[in-house]
N, CA and C atoms as an extended XYZ file, in Angstrom:
291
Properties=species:S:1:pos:R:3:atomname:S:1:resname:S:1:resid:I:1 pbc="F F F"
N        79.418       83.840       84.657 N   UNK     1
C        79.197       83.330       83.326 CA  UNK     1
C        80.478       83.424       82.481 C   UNK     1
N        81.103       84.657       82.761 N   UNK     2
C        82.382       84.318       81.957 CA  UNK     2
C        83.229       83.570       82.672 C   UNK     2
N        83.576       83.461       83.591 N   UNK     3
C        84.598       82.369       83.957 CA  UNK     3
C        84.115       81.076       83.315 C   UNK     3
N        82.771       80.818       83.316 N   UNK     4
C        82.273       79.798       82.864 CA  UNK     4
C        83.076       79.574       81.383 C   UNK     4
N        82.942       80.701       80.348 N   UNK     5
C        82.767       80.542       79.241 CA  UNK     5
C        84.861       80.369       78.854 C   UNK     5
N        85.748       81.205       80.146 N   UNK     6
C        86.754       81.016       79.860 CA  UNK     6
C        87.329       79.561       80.840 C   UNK     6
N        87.257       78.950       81.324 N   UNK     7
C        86.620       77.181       81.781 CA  UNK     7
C        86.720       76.821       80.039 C   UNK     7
N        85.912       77.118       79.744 N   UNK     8
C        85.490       75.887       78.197 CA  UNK     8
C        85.955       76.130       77.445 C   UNK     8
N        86.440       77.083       77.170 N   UNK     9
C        87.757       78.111       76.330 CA  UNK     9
C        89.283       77.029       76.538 C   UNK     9
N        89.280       76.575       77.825 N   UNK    10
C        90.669       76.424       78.135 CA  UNK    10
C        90.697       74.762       78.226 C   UNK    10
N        89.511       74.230       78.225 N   UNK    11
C        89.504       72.611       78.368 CA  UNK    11
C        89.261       72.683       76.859 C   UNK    11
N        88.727       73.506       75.973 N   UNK    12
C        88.614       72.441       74.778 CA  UNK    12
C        89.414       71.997       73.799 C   UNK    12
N        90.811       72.827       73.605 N   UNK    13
C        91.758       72.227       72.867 CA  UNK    13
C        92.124       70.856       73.568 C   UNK    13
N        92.107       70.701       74.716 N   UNK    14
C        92.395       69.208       75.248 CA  UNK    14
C        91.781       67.769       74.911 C   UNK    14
N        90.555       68.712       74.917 N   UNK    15
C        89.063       67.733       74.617 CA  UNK    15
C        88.927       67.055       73.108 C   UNK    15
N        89.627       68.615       72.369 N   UNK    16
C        89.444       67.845       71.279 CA  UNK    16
C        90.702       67.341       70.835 C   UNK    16
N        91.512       67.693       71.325 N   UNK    17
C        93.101       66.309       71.090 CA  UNK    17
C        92.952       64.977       71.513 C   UNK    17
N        91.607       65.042       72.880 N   UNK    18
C        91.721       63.694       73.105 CA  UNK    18
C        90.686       62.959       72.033 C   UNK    18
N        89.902       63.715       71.764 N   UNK    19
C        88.442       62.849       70.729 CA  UNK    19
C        89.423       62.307       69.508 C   UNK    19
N        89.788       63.293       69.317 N   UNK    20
C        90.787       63.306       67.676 CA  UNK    20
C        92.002       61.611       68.143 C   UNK    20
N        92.161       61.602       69.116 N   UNK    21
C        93.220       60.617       68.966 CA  UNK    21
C        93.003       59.171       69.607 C   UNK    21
N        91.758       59.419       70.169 N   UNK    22
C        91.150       58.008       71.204 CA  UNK    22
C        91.318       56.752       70.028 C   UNK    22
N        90.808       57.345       68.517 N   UNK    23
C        90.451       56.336       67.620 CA  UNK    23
C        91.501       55.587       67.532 C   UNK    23
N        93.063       55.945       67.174 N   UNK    24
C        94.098       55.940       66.618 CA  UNK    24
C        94.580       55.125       68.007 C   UNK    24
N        95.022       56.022       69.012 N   UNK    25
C        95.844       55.101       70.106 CA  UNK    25
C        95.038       54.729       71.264 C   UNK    25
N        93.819       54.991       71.443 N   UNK    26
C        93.246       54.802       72.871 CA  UNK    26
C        93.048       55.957       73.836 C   UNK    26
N        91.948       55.136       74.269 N   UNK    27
C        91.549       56.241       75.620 CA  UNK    27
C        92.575       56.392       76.588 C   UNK    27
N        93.732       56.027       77.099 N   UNK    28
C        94.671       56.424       77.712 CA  UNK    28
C        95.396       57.378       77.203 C   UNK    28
N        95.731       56.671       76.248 N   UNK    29
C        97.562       57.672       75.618 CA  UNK    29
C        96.391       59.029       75.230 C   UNK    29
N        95.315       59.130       74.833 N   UNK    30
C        94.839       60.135       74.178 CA  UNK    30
C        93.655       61.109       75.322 C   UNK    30
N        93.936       60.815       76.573 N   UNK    31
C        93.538       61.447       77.735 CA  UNK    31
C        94.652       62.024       78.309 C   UNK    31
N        96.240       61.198       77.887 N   UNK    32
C        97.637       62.049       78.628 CA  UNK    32
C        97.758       63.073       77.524 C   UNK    32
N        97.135       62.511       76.227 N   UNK    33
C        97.757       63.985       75.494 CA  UNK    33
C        96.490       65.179       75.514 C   UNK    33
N        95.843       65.157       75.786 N   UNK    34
C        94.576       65.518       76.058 CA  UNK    34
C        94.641       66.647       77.887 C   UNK    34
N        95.104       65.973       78.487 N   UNK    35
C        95.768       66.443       79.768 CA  UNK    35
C        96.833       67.370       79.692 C   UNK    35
N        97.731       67.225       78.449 N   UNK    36
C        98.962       67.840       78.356 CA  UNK    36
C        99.062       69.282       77.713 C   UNK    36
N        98.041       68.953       76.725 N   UNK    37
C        97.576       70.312       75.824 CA  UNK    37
C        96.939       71.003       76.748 C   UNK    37
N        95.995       70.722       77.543 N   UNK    38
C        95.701       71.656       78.663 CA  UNK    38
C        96.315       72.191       80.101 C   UNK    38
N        97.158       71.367       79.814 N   UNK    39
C        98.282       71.876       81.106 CA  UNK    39
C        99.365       72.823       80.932 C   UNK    39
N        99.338       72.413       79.099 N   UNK    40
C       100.166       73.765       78.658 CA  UNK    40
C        99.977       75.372       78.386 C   UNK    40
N        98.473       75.223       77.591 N   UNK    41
C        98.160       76.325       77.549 CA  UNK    41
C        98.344       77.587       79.097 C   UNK    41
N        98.162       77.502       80.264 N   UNK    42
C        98.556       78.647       81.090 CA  UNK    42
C        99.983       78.661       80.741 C   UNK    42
N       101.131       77.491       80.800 N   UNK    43
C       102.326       78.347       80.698 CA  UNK    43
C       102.749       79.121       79.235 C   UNK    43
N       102.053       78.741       78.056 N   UNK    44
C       101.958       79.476       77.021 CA  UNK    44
C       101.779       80.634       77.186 C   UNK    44
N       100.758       80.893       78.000 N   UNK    45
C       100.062       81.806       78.400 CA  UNK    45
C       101.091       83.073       79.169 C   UNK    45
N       101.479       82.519       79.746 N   UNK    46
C       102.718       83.138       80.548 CA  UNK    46
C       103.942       83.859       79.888 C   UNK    46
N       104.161       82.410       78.880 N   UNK    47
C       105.235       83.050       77.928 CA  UNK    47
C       105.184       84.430       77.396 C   UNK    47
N       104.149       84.243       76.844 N   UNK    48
C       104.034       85.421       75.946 CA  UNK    48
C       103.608       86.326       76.404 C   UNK    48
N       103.164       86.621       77.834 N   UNK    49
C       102.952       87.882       78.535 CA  UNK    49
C       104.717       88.365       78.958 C   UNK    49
N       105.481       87.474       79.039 N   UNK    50
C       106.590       87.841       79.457 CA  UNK    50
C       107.402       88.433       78.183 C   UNK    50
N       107.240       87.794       77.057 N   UNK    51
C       107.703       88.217       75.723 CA  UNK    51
C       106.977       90.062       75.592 C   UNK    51
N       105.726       89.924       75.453 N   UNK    52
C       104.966       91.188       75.031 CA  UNK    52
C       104.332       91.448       76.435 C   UNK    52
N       104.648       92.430       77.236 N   UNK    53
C       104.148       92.706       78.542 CA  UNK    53
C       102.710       93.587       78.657 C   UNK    53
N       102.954       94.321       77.644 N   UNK    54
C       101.497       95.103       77.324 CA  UNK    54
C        99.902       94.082       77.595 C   UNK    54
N       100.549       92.667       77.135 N   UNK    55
C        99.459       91.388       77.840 CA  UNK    55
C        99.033       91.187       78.535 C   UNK    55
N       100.256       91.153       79.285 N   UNK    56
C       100.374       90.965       81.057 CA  UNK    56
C        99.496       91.732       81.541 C   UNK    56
N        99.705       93.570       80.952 N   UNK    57
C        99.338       94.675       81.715 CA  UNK    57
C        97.506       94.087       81.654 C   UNK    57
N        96.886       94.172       80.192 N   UNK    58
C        96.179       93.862       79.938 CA  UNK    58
C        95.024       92.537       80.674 C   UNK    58
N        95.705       91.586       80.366 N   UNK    59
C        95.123       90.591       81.281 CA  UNK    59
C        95.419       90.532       82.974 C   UNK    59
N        96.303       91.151       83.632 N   UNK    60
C        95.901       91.974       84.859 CA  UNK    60
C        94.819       92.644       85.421 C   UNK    60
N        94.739       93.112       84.328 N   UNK    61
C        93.703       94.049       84.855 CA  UNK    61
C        92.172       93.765       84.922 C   UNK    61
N        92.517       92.976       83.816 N   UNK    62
C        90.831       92.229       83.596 CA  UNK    62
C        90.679       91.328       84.874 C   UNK    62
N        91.678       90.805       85.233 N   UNK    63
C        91.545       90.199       86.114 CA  UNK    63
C        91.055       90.167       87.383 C   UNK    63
N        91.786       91.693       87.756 N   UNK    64
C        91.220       92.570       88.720 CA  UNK    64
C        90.121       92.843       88.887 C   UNK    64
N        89.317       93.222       87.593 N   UNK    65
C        87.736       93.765       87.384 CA  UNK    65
C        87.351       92.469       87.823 C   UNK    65
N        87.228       90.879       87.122 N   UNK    66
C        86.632       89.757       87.627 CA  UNK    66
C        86.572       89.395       89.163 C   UNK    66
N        87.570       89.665       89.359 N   UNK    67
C        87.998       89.691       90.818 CA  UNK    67
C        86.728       90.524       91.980 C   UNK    67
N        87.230       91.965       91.224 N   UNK    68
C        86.287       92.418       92.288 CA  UNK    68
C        84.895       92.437       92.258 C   UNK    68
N        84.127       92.096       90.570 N   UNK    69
C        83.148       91.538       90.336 CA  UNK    69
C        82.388       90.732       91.489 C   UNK    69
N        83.674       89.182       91.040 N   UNK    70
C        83.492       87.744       92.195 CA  UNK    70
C        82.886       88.322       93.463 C   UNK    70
N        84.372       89.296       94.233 N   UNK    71
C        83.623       89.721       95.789 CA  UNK    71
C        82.617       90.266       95.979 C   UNK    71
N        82.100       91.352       94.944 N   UNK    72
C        80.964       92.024       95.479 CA  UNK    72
C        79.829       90.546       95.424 C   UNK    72
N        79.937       89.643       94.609 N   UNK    73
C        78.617       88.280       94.009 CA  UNK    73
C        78.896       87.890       95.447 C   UNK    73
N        80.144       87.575       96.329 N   UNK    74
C        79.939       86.331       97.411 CA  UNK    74
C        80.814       85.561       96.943 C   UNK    74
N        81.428       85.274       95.691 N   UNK    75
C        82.273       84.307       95.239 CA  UNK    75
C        83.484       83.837       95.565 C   UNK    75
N        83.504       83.765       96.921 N   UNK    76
C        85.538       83.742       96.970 CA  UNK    76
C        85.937       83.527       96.593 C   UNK    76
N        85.931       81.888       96.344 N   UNK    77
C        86.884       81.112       95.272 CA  UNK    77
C        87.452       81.206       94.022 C   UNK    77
N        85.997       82.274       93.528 N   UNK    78
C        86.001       82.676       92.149 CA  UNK    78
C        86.646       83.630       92.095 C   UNK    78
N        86.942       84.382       92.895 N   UNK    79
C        87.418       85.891       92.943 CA  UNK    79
C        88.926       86.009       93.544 C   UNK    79
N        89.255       84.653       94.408 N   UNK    80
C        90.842       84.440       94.743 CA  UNK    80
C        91.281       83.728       93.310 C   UNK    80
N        90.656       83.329       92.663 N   UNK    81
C        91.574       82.401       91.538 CA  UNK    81
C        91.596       83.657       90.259 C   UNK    81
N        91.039       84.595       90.495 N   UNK    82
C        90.739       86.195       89.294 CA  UNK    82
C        91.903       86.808       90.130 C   UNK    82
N        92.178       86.975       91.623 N   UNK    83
C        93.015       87.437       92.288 CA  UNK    83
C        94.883       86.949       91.401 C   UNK    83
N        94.679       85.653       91.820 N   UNK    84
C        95.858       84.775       91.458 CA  UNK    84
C        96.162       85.117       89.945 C   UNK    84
N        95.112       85.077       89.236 N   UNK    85
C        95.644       84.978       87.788 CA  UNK    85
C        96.403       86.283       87.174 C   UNK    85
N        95.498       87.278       88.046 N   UNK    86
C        95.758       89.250       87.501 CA  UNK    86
C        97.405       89.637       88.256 C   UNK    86
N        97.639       88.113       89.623 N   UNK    87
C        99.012       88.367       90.049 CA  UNK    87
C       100.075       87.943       89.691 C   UNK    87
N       100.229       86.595       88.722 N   UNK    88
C       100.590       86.165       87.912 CA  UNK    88
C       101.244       86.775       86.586 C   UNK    88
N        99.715       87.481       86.156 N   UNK    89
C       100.204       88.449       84.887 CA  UNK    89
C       100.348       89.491       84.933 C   UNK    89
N       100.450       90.243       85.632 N   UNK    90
C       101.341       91.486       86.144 CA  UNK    90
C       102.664       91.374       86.488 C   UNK    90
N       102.894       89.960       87.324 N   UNK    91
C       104.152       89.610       87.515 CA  UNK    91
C       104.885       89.465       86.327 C   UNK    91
N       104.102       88.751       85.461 N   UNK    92
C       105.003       88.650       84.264 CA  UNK    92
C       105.412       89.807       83.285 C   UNK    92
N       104.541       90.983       83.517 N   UNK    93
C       104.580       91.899       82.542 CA  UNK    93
C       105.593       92.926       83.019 C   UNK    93
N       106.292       92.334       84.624 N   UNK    94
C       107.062       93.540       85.376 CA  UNK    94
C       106.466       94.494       86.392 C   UNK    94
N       105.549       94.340       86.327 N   UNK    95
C       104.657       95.691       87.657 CA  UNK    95
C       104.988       94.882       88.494 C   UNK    95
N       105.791       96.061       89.382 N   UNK    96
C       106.035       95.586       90.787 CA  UNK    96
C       104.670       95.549       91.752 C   UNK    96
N       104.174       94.982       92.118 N   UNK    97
C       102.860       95.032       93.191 CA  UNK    97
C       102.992       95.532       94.648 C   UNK    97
């Protein structure tokens, strides 16, 4: 359920750049910018774990907990992409793994 809820967390600034701009330029140009705002947010995301690492440490770890959550449910997929993300932001925060 929370992955669910962080899923809709992370598509909706996109969603709503594209609603907001379909009127003005179209369903194309306002699906690339719509695409773009959401493609940015993880490396934002990144940034600033690398700026303030205490983030990193932070969202690591949560990550970890989701993670091992996922495996005990059966979830692989769910629980390699909680894997990936907690390795990511640890990486960025400096913990050597």
């Amino acid at each position: 359920m929370l992955f669910l809820a962080l899923c809709l967390a992370g598509l909706a600034p996109g969603a709503a750049t594209a609603w907001l701009l379909h009127h003005r330029h179209g369903w194309p140009t306002a699906a690339l910018a719509g695409l773009g705002i959401t493609a940015s947010l993880p490396c934002l995301l990144a940034a600033v774990m690398l700026v303030f690492p205490p983030l990193g440490i932070v969202v690591g770890v949560g990550s970890i907990g989701a993670a091992l959550r996922a495996y005990d449910g059966g979830r692989v997929w769910v629980a390699t992409a909680w894997a990936a993300t907690a390795v990511v932001a640890l990486t960025c925060a400096g913990v050597a793994l």
